[in-house]
N, C-alpha and C positions, 0 to 999 in steps of 0.2 A: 585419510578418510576411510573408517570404517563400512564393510560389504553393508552392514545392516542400513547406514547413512545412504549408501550408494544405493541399497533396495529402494528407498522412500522416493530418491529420486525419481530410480524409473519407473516406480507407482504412480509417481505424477505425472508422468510424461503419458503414460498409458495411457490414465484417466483424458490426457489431452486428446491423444488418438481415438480413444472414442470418441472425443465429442467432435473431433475434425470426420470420422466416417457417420456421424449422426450427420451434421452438414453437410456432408460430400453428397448424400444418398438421396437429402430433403427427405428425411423421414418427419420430420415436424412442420415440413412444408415448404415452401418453393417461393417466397416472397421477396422482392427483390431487394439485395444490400442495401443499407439505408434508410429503406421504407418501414412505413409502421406496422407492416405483416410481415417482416424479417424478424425469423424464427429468434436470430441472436440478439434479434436489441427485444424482442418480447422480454426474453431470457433476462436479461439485461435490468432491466423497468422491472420486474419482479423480484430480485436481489437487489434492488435501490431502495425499491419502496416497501416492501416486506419483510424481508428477511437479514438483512443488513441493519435494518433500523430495530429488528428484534434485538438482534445480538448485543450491537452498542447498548439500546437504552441497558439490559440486564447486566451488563456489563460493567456500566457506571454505576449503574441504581444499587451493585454490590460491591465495590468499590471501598475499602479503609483506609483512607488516606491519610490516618495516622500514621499506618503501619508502611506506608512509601517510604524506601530511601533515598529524599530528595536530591541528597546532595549525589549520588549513583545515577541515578536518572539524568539528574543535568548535564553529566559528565557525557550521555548521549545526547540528551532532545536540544542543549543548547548551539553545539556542533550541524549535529542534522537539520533543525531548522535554519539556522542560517546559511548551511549550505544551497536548504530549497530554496530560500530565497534569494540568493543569491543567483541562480541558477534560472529562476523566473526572469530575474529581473536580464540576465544576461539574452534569454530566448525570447524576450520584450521588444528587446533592445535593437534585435539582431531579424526581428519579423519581419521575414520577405512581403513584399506589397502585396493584397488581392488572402496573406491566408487570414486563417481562420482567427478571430480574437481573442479566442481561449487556448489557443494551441500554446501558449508558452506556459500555461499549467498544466495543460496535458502532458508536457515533455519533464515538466518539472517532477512532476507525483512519480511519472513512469523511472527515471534518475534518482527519487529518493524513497519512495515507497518499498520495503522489500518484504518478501513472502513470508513474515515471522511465524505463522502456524505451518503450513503445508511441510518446510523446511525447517523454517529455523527453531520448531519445539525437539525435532529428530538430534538435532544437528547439536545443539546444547548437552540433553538429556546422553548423548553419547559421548558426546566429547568434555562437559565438565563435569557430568554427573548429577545427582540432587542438589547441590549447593549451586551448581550454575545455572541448573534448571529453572530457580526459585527466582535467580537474576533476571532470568528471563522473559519470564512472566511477568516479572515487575515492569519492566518495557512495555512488555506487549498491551498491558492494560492500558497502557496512555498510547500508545504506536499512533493507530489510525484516528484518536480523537486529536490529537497534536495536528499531525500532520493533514489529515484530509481538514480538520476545521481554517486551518491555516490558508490551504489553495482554494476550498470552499469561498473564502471572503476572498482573495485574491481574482478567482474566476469570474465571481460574482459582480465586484467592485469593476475587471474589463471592460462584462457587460454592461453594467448601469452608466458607464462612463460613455457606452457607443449608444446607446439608447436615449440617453439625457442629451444631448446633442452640445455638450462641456460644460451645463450648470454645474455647479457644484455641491449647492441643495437637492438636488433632483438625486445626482451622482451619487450623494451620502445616506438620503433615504431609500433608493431600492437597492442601494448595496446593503443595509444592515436589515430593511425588511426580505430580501431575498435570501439572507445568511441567514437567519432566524429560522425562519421557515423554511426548514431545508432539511429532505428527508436522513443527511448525516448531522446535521448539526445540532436541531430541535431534539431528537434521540438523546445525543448526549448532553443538552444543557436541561433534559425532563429525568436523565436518571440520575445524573448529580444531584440533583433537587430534590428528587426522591429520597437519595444518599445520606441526604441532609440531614434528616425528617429522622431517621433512624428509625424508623417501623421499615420489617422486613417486608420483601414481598410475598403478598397471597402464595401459599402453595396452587394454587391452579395456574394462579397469573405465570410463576415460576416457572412450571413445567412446561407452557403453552409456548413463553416463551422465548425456553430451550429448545423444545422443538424445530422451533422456526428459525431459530440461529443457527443449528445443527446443520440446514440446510446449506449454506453460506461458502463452506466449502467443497461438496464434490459438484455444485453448481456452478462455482467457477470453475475450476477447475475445468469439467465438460465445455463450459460458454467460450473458453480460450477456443481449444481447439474448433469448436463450430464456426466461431468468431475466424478462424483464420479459413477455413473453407467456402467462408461466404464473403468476404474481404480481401481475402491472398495475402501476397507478401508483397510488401511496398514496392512500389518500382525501381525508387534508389537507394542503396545502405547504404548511404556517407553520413546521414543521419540519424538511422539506425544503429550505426557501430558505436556512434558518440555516447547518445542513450547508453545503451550497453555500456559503453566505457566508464559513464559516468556511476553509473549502480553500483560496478564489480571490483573497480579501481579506488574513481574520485572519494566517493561517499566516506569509505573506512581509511583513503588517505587520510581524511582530515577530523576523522575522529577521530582515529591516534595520534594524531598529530599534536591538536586541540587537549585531550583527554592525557596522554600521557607527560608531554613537556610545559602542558598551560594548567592543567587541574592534578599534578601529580598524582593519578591513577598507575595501579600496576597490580601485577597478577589478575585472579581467573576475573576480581570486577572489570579489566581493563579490557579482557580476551573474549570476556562476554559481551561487548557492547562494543568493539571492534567487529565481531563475528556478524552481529544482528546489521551491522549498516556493510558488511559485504556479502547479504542474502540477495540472490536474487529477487528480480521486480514480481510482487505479489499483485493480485489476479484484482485486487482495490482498483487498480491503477486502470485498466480495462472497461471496468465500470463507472468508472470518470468520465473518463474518454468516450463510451455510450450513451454517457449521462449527458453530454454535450454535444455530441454527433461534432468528435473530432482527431483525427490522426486515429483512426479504430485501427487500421492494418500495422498503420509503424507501435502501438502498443503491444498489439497481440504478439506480433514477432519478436517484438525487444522482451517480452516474457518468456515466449520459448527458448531465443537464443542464450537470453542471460541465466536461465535454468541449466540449459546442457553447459554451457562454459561455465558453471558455478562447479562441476566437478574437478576444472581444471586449479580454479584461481583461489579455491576454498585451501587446499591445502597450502597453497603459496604462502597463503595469510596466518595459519597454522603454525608451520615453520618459522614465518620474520616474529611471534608472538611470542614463541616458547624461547627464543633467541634473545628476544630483547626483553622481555619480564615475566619469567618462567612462574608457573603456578603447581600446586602442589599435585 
């Protein structure tokens, strides 16, 4: 790993430190964890509902999905999704009595969601250059519409299941009206649609917002650290380390795995989408977890942790890559 890769990191880490001494100090206020006057779930509900849903719809509403290379792409999202689901259905499974009924999405998103901007645009752009760059991107563009639309109806469909009291009509309508209507989802099924249409967007519309998506990451970024000032650190890691294990290890286990021996991938497309599913847990995953008032402390932690051990486990993956299908 390059100094300049290792800068960004502890750029981010800082950005974290600030926002844990913004917390630590209650310079935004003194509202008790949990509550609806906690500075961090304010924080929280304003990149859900603002600024997040800028970014996506712009995101998709520019969008040429001609120009996707599907068959590259699958070679990640059909691995990773089924990892996440697999990994839901495992933490379903395994739901201690009394928690929470979202928590096996919380745990999922934090396990497969990884920081592909913060990190993984550095980390490309250094290590494959412009041609892995472009790969990269190609990911990113569908990253969090895949993946959050996917736990979105997963979380959604828990709820309506504890709500409905086991109809299954009941269960099937506020699972698909709550997924619809949902500050990640409606975003992206209103800019695809836009996408469609093939009229650009307004230059104002454009600009307003870029704006507002810009915001997206030194927002998280600070909310982690607040987040972990007003929440602390779990009381147990034996769940924690798993999490963690599962982002930094499992994830790009089996996209290589999948990707290289099942879709004969090889070189930098292989190294590049191995790389993205062994990034650290991205700051999305945190905002779930707010969005649902669930496991907020074991998220925020499994992000710090799997940040600082991403300088360890990045090169490992570096090294078994260039070893087993070297790129130019």
């Amino acid at each position: 790993m390059t100094w300049a890769i290792a800068a960004k990191l502890l750029a981010i880490l800082v950005a974290v430190a600030i926002g844990w001494v913004v917390g630590r100090m209650r310079w935004l206020g003194g509202g008790a964890a949990g509550s609806d006057s906690d500075p961090a779930r304010v924080l929280a509900n304003a990149a859900f509902y603002i600024f997040v849903p800028a970014l996506l719809f712009r995101t998709t509403a520019r969008l040429d999905t001609d120009a996707l290379p599907w068959a590259f792409l699958g070679a990640f999202f059909v691995p990773a999704l089924l990892l996440v689901g697999l990994l839901y259905a495992l933490y379903r499974w395994r739901r201690p009595p009394g928690e929470n009924v979202v928590a096996p999405s919380v745990k999922a998103i934090t396990a497969g969601f990884g920081n592909t901007l913060q990190v993984g645009l550095p980390v490309a752009a250094g290590v494959f250059g412009e041609q892995g760059l472009a790969l990269h991107i190609a990911v990113v563009s569908l990253h969090a519409l895949c993946i959050l639309s996917l736990l979105t109806t997963l979380v959604e469909l828990d709820l309506a299941r504890e709500r409905s009291g086991g109809s299954l009509l009941d269960t099937l309508a506020q699972t698909v009206r709550n997924t619809v209507i949902h500050p990640v989802v409606l975003p992206v099924l209103a800019g695809l649609a836009w996408g469609a249409t093939g009229v650009p967007l307004p230059a104002v519309a454009d600009e307003a917002l870029q704006t507002l998506g810009t915001a997206v990451v030194p927002l998280c970024l600070t909310l982690i650290g607040m987040s972990l000032a007003y929440y602390g650190w779990p009381r147990t890691w034996n769940g924690l380390l798993g999490l963690v294990a599962a982002k930094l290890m499992l994830m790009p286990a089996v996209v290589l795995v999948l990707a290289y021996w099942g879709l004969g991938l090889r070189g930098m497309p292989l190294a590049v989408i191995v790389m993205i599913a062994a990034l650290p847990t991205g700051s999305n995953a945190l905002i779930f977890a707010q969005r649902y008032r669930a496991l907020e402390a074991e998220v925020t932690a499994a992000t710090v942790v799997s940040t600082i051990l991403y300088v360890a486990t990045a090169p490992l993956w570096l090294a078994l890559l260039a070893w087993l299908s070297p790129w130019p």
